[in-house]
C-alpha positions as CSV (number, residue, x, y, z in Angstrom):
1,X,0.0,0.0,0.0
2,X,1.4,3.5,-1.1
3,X,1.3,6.7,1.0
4,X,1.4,9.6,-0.7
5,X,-0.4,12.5,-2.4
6,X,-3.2,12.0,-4.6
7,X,-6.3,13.5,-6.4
8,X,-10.1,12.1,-6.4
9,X,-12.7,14.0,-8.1
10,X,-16.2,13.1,-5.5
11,X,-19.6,14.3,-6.0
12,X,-21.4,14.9,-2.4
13,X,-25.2,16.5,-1.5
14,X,-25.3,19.0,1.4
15,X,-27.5,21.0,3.3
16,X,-26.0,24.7,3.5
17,X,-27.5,27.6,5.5
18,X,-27.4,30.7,3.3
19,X,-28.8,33.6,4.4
20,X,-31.9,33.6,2.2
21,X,-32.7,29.9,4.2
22,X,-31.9,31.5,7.1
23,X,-34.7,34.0,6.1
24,X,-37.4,31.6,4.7
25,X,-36.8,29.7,7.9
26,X,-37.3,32.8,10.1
27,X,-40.6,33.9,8.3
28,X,-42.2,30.8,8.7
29,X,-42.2,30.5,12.0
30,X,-42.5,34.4,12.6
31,X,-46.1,35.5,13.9
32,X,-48.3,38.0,11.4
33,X,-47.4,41.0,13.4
34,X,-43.4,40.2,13.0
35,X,-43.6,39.9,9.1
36,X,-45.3,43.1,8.7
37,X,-42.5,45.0,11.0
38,X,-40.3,42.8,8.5
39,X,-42.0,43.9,5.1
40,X,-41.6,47.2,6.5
41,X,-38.2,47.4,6.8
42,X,-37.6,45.7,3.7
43,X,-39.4,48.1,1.7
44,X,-37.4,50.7,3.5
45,X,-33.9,49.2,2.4
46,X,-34.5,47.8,-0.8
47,X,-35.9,50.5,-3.8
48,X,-36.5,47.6,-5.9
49,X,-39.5,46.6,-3.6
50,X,-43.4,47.8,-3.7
51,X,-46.6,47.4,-2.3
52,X,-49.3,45.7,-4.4
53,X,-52.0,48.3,-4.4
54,X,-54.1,45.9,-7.5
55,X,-57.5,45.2,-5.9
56,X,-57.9,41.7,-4.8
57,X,-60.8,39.2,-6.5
58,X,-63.0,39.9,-3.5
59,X,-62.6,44.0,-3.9
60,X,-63.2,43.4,-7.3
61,X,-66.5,41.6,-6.9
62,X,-67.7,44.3,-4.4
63,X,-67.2,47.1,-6.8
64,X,-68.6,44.6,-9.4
65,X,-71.8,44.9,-7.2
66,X,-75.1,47.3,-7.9
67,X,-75.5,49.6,-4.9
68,X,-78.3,49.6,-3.2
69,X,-81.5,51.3,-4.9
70,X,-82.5,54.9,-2.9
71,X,-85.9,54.6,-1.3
72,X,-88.8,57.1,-2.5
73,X,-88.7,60.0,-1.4
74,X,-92.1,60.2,-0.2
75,X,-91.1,57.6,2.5
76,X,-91.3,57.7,6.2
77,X,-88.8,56.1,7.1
78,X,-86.3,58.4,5.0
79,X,-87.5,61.4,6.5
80,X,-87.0,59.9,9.8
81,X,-83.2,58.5,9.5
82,X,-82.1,61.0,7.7
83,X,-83.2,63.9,9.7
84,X,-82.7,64.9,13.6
85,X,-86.1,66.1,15.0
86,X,-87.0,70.0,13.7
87,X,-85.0,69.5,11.0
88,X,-87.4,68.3,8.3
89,X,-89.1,71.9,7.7
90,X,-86.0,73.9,7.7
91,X,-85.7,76.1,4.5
92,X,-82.3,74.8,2.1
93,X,-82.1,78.9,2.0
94,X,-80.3,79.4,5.4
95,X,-79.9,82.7,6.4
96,X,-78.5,82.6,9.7
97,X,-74.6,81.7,9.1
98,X,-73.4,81.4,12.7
99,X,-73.7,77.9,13.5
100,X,-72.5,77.0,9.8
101,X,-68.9,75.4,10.2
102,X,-66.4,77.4,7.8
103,X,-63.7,75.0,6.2
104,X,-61.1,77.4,6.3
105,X,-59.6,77.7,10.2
106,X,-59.8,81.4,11.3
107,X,-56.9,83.1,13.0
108,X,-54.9,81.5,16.2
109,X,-57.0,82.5,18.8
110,X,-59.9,80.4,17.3
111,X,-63.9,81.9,18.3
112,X,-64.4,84.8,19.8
113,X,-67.3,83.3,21.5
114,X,-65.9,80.2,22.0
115,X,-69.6,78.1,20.9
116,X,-67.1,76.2,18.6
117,X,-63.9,74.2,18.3
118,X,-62.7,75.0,14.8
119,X,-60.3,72.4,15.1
120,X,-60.9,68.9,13.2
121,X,-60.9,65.2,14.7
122,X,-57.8,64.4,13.4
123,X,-56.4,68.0,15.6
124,X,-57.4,66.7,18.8
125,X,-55.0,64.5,21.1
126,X,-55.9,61.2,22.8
127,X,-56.3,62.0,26.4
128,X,-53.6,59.3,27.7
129,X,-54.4,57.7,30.9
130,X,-52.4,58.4,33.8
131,X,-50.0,55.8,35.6
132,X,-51.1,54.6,39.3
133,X,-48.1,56.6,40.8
134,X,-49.0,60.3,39.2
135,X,-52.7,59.7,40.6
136,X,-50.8,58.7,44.1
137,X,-48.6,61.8,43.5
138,X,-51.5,63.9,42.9
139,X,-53.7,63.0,46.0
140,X,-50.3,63.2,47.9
141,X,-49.4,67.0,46.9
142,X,-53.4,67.4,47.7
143,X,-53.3,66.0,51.3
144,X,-49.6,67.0,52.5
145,X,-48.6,70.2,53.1
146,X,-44.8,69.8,54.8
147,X,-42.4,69.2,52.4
148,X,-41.1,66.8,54.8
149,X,-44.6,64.7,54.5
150,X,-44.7,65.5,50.8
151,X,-40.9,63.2,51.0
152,X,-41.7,60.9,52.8
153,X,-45.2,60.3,50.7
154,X,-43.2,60.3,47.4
155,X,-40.4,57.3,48.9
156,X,-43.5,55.4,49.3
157,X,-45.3,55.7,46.3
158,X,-41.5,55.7,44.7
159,X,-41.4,51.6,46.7
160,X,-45.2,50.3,45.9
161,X,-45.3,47.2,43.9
162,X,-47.4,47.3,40.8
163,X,-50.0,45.0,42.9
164,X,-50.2,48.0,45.3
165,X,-48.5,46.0,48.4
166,X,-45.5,48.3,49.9
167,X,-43.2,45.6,50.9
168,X,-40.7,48.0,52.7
169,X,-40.6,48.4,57.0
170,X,-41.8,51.8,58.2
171,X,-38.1,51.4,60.3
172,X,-36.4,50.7,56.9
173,X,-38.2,53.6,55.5
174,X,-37.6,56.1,58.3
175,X,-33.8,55.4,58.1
176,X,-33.3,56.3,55.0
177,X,-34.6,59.7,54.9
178,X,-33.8,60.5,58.3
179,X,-37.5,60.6,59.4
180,X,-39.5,59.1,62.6
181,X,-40.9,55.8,62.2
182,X,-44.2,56.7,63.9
183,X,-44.3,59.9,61.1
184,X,-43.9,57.4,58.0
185,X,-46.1,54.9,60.0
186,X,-48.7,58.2,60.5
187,X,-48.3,59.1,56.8
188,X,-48.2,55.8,55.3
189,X,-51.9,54.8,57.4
190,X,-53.3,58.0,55.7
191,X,-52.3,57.0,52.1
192,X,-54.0,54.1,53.0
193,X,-56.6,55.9,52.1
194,X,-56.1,57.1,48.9
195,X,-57.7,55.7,46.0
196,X,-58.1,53.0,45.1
197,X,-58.5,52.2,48.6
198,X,-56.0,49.6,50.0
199,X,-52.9,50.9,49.0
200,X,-49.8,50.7,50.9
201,X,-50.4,47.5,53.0
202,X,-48.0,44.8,53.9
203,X,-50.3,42.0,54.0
204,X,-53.6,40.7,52.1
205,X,-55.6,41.0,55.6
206,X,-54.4,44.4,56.2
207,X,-55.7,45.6,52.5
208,X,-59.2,44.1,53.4
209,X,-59.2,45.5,56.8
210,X,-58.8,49.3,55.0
211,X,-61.3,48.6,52.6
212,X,-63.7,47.3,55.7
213,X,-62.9,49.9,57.3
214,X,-63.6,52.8,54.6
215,X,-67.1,51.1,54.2
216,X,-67.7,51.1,58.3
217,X,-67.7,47.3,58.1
218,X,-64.9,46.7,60.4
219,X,-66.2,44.7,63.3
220,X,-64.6,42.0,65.9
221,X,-65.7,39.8,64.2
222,X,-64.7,40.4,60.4
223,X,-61.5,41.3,62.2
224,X,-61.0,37.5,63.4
225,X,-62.1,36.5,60.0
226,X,-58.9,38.5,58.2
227,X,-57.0,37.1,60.9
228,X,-57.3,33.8,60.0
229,X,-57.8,33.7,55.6
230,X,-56.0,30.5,55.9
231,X,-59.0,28.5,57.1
232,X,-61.2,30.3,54.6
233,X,-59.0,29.3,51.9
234,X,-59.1,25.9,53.2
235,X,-63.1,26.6,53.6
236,X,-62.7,25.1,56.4
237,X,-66.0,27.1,57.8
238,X,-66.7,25.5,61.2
239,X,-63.6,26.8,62.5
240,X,-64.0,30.1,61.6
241,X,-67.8,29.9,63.0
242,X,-65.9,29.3,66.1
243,X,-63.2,31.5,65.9
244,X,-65.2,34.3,64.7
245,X,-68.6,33.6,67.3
246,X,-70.9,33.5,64.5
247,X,-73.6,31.3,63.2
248,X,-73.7,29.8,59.5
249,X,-75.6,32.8,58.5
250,X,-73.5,35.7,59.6
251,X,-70.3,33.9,58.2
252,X,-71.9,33.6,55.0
253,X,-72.9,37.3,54.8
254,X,-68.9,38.0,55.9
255,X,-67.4,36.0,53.2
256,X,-69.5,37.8,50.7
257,X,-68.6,40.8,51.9
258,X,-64.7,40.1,51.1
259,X,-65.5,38.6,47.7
260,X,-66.6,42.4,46.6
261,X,-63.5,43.6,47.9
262,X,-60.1,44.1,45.8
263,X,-57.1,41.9,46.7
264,X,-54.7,43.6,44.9
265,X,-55.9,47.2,43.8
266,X,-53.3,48.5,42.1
267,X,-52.9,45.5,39.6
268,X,-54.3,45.9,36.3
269,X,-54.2,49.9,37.0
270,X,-50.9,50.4,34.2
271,X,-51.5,47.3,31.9
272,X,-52.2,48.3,28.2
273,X,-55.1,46.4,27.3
274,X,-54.0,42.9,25.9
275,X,-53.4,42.6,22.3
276,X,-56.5,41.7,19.4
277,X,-55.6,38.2,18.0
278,X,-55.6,38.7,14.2
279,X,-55.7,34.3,12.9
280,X,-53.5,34.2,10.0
281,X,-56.3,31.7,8.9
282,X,-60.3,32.1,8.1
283,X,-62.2,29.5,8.7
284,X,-66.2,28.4,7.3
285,X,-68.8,26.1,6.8
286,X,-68.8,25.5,2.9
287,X,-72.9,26.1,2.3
288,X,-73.2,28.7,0.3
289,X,-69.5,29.4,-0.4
290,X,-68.2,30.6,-3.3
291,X,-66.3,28.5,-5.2
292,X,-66.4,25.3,-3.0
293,X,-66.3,22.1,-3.9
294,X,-69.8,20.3,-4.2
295,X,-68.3,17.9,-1.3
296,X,-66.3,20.2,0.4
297,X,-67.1,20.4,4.4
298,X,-65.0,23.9,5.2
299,X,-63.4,26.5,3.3
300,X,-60.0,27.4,4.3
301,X,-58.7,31.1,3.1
302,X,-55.7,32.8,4.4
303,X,-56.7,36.5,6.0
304,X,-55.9,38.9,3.7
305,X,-55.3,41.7,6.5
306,X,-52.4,39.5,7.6
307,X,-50.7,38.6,4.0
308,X,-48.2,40.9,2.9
309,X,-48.4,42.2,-0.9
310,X,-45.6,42.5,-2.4
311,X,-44.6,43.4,-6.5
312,X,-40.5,43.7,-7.8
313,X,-40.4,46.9,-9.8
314,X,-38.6,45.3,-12.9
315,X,-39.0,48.4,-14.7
316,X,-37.2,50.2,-12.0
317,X,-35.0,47.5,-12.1
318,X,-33.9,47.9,-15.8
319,X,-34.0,51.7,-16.1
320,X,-31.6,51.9,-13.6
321,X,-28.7,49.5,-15.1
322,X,-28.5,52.0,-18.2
323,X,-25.7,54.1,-18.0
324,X,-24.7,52.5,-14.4
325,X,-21.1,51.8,-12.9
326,X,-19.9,48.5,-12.0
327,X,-20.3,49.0,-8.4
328,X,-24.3,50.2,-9.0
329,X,-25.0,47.3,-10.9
330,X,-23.8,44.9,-8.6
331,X,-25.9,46.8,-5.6
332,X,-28.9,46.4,-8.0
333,X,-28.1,42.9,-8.8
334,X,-28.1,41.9,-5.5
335,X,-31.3,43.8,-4.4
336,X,-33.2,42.5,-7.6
337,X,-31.9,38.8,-6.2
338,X,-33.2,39.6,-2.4
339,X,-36.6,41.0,-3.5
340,X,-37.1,37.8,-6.1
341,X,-36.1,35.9,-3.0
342,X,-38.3,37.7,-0.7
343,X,-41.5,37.5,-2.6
344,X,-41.5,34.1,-3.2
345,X,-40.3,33.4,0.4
346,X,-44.0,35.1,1.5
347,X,-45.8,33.0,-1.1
348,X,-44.4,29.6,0.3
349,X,-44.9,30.5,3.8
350,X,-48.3,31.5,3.0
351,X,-49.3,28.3,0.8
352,X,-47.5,26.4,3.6
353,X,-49.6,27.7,6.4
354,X,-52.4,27.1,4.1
355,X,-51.3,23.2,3.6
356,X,-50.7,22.6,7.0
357,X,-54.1,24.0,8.6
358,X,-56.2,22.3,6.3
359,X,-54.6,18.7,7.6
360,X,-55.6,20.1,10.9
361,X,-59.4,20.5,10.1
362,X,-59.4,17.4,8.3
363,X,-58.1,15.7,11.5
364,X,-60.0,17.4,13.6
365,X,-63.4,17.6,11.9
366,X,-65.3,16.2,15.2
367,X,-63.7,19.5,17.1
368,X,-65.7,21.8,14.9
369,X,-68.8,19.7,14.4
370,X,-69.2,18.6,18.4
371,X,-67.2,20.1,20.9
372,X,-63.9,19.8,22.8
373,X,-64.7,16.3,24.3
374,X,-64.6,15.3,20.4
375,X,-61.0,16.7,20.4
376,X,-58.5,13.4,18.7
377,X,-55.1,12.9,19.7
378,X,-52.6,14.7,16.9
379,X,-48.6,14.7,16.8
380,X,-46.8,16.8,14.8
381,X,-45.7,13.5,12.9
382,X,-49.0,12.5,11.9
383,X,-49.7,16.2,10.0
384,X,-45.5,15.9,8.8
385,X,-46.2,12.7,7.2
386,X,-49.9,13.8,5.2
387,X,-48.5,16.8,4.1
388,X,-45.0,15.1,3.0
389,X,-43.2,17.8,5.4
390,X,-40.6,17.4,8.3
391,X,-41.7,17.5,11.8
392,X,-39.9,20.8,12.4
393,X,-41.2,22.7,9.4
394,X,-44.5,21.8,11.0
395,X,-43.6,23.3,14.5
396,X,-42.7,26.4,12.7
397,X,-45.7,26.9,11.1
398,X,-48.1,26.1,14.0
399,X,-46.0,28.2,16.0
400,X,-47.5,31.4,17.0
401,X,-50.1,31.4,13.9
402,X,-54.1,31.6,14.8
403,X,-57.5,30.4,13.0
404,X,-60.6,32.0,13.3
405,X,-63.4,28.9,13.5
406,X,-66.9,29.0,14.2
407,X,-65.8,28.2,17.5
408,X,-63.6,30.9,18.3
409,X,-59.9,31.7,17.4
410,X,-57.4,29.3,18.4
411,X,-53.9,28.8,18.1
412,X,-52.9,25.9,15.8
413,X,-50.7,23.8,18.4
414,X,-54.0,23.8,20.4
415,X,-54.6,21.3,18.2
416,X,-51.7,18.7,19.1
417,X,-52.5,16.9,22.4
418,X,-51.0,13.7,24.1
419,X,-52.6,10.7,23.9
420,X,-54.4,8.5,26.6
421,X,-55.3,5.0,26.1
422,X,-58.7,3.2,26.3
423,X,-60.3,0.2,27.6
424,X,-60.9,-1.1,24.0
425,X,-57.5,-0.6,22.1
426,X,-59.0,3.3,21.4
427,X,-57.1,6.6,22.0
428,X,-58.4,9.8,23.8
429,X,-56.9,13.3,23.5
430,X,-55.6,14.6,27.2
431,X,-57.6,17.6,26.5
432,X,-60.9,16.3,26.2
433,X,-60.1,14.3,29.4
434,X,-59.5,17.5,31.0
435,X,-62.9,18.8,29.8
436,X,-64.8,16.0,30.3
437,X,-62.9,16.4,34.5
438,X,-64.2,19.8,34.2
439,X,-67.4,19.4,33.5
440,X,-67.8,16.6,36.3
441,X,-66.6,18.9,38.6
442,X,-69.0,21.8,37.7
443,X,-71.9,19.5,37.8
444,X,-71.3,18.8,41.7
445,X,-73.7,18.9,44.3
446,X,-72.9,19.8,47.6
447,X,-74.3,16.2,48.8
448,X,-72.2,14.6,45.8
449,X,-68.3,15.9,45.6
450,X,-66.3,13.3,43.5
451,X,-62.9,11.9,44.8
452,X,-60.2,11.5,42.5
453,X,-60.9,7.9,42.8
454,X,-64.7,8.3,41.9
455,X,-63.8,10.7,38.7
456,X,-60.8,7.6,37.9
457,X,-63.9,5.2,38.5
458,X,-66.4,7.4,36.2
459,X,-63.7,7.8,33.3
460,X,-63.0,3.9,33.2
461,X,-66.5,3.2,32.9
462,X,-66.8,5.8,29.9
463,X,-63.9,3.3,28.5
464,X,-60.8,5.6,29.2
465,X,-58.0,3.8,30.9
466,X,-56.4,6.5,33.2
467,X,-54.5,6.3,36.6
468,X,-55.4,8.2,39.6
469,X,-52.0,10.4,39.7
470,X,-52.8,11.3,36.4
471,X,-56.5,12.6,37.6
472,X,-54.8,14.7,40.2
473,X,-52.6,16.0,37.7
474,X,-55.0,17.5,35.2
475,X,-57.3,18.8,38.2
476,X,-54.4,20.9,39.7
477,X,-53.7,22.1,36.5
478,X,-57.1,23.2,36.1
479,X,-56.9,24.5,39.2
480,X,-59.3,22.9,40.8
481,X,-59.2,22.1,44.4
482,X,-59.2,18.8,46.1
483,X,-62.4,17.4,47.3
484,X,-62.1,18.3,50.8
485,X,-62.1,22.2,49.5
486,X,-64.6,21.5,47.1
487,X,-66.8,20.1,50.0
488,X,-66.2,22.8,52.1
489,X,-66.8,25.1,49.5
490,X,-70.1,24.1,48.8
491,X,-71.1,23.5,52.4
492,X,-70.5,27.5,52.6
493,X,-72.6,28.3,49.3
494,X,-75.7,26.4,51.2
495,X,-75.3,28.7,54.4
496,X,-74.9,31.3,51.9
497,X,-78.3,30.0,49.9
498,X,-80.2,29.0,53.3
499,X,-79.8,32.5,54.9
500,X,-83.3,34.0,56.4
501,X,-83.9,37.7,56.3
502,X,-81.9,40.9,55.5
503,X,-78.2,41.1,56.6
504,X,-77.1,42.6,60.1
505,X,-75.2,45.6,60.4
506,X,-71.9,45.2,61.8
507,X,-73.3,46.9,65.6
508,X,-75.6,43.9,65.8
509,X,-73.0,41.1,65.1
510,X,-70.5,43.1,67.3
C-alpha cells in the first residue's frame, strides 16, 4: 500500500445555510405581526420593492356589485333616519350663518365666542391615561402640606409594587430619609386611604381590613375572620364559626362581603389592554361558499389583512442598469436577487400555512362539528407525514399562527395533544379528558363531591384507561381544588343559599 499525495474528483449533496434559508426559515415560523415589521423594513432598504395596491378578486367583486337602490322620497322612514327632530321643515335657503362650520380655520385664537372648536378630529389628542403613581402623586401633593410629608409620601409611592403592596418596613423607611418611624407609620396609614383604597399594605388582611374599614364594616368579628384567611381558603368554615362567634348565616354574609372587595388594587391599573388576535387563517362552513367544492365540508382562506403584498419593480430595475457603474450594478443585482427571493419566500410561507391548517381540520373535523370532548389525539408526525413535510417545518408553522373557526380563534398547536389509552385498544386526546374532569366537577352537588378515585372510577367506565396520579394531575392544573375544599366550599354556598332575612349591620354582630 502506497502513502502519498493524490487527487479524487467526489460528487457529495449538502445542506448549507445561506442567508436567504436563514430567512425563509425565520418567516415561517415568525407570527403575522413580526412579518409586517419585517416587510416594512424591507421596503425601506430595498428600492426595488413595492406594495401591491391591484384590488384583490374579492374587492373586485364588491365594486362589481349594484349599490343599493334609494328609497322614495315620499317615505317615512327616509325622512326619519335621515333627519334629527326639527330638521325636516327647515328652509335649504339658510340665512342665519353662525352655526355653519367654515372649512377654512380662522386666526390663532380660534372663536371669539368660543360656541365652537374649529379644530378637526384628526387636531385633537388622545387624552392618555395616567399611571397609578402620578394619581398617588397627585392626591399626595393634595393631602400634605410639609415638604417633609410631601418626601416621605413620594419614597413610598417611589417603593409600591405594581399590585399596590408596599413591601418595605416603616423602620427601613424612616432610616433612609432620616424621618421618625411613627411619622412614615402616621403618613403611610393616611395614604391608606387614597384611592383606590387599599394601597400601601404589607399583607392581604391588612388591604381588606382598609377597605372594611372605609365602608364602616370593620367589626370584631370580620377582624377575626382577616386574621385567619388560611382557614377560609381551606373553607374550612366551622372553625372560623368558632373563631369568629358566628352562626352559619353571619359567616356567610362576611365572606361575601370580602368577595366584593379588591385583593390587589393596584394591579391591572398600568396594563395596556391585551393585544387583538388577528388568525392568519379564516375559517367556514362550505354552504353557500363561493367557489367550493360540491363535497367540500370547510373553506380554508388565508386573512388577507395579515398577508403581505408585495410586487418587484422590474422596470425600475432595468431603467436603472442603463448608464450604471460597475459597483451600481452589482448593488442592484443583489437587491433585484433579495426581493425575487423575498417574494417568493412570503408565497411559500403563505401556501404552507395554508397546507398545514387544512390537515388540521381534516383531522380534527369532530372539534368543529361537536365540541372539545370530540377533540382526537394529533402529533406533529401524523400532520408531517400527510403533508409530506418534516416535523420541524410543521412546528414552525403552527408556531404562534391563529385560525378564526366557528368556534372561536385558536392557536394551531392547540390542536396537538398527548394521547391516553382506552379500555378497548382506542385513544383519547388529554384535552378532552380534562374537559370531560371539568365538566364533572362543575356539575357537583354539595351532597355529591367526586374523589379523585370516583372521577378515575367514572372515566374507566366511559372506556378511558387513566391512573389516579394522572386525575390529580390535570385537576391541579385546572386548578381545581381537592375534594375536601370543594366540599367545604359548597357547604359555605348552602349557608350562603339557606340565609333567612336581610343582613345585620356590623353593631348587631358586634
Amino acid at each position: 500500500m502506497a502513502i502519498g499525495p493524490r487527487l479524487d474528483l467526489r460528487h457529495t449533496q449538502s445542506l448549507v445555510m445561506t442567508p436567504q434559508l436563514r430567512q425563509a426559515i425565520k418567516l415561517l415560523q415568525s407570527s403575522n405581526m413580526e412579518v409586517i415589521a419585517f416587510v416594512e423594513e424591507e421596503l425601506e432598504r430595498n428600492p426595488l420593492l413595492e406594495r401591491d395596491e391591484r384590488p384583490t378578486p374579492e374587492d373586485a367583486q364588491t365594486a362589481r356589485e349594484p349599490a343599493a337602490a334609494p328609497p322614495p322620497a315620499d317615505s317615512f322612514e327616509t325622512v326619519a333616519a335621515a333627519t334629527l327632530p326639527g330638521e325636516a321643515e327647515a328652509p335649504l335657503d339658510i340665512r342665519d350663518w353662525s352655526n355653519v362650520y367654515d372649512s377654512d380655520p380662522p386666526a390663532r385664537g380660534g372663536r371669539a365666542d368660543f360656541d365652537e372648536d374649529p379644530r378637526g378630529i384628526d387636531e385633537l389628542a388622545v387624552e392618555r391615561r395616567r399611571s397609578l403613581r402620578e394619581e398617588l402623586g397627585e392626591q399626595a401633593r393634595l393631602a400634605f402640606d410639609d415638604p417633609q410629608d410631601r418626601r416621605i409620601a413620594a419614597q413610598l409611592i417611589a417603593l409600591l409594587h405594581p399590585s399596590g403592596r408596599l413591601l418595605a418596613e416603616d423602620a427601613a423607611i424612616a432610616a433612609a430619609l432620616g424621618a421618625e418611624p411613627a411619622r412614615v407609620a402616621a403618613i403611610r396609614a393616611r395614604m391608606q386611604r387614597f384611592e383606590p383604597t387599599g394601597m400601601f399594605c404589607r399583607s392581604l388582611g391588612e388591604c381588606l381590613g382598609v377597605q372594611l374599614a372605609e365602608r364602616n364594616r370593620l367589626d370584631p368579628a370580620m377582624a377575626a375572620l382577616l386574621e385567619h384567611l388560611d382557614l377560609l381558603a381551606q373553607r374550612d368554615m366551622r372553625g372560623l364559626m368558632r373563631l369568629c362567634g358566628v352562626d352559619a348565616e353571619d359567616l356567610a354574609e362576611m365572606v361575601a362581603e370580602i368577595r366584593q372587595l379588591d385583593p390587589k388594587p393596584g394591579a391591572g391599573f398600568d396594563d395596556d389592554p391585551p393585544p387583538v388576535v388577528v388568525p392568519d387563517v379564516l375559517m367556514r362552513p362550505a354552504q353557500g361558499a363561493p367557489g367550493a367544492a360540491a363535497d367540500a365540508e370547510w373553506v380554508l382562506e388565508l386573512n388577507p389583512e395579515t398577508l403581505p403584498r408585495l410586487l418587484v419593480n422590474r422596470g425600475f430595475h432595468a431603467r436603472a442598469q442603463v448608464g450604471a457603474t460597475r459597483e451600481e450594478r452589482a448593488f442592484l443585482s443583489e437587491k433585484f436577487q433579495a426581493a425575487n427571493w423575498l417574494v417568493k419566500s412570503l408565497e411559500q410561507r403563505a401556501n404552507t400555512i395554508l397546507k398545514v391548517a387544512a390537515e388540521i381540520v381534516r383531522r380534527q373535523d369532530a372539534f368543529f362539528r361537536l365540541g372539545v370532548a370530540h377533540l382526537r389525539p394529533l402529533i406533529l408526525r401524523d400532520v408531517a407525514e400527510a403533508v409530506e413535510m418534516h416535523e420541524s417545518t410543521v412546528s414552525r408553522v403552527t408556531a404562534n399562527k391563529y385560525i378564526a373557526t366557528p368556534r372561536g380563534n385558536f392557536e394551531l398547536k392547540y390542536f396537538f395533544t398527548t394521547a391516553i389509552g382506552g379500555m378497548a385498544g382506542e385513544t383519547f386526546s388529554a384535552e378532552a379528558i380534562r374537559y370531560r374532569i371539568r365538566a364533572m366537577v362543575s356539575a357537583e352537588t354539595a351532597d355529591n363531591i367526586l374523589s379523585d378515585d370516583a372521577i378515575v372510577a367514572t372515566l374507566r367506565g366511559e372506556g378511558v384507561d387513566i391512573a389516579r396520579r394522572t386525575v390529580a394531575k390535570y385537576r391541579e392544573a385546572l386548578r381545581i381544588p381537592s375534594s375536601v375544599q370543594r366540599k367545604r366550599e359548597k357547604a359555605g354556598m348552602v349557608f350562603s343559599q339557606n340565609g333567612r332575612g336581610p343582613a345585620r349591620s356590623a353593631p348587631e354582630r358586634a
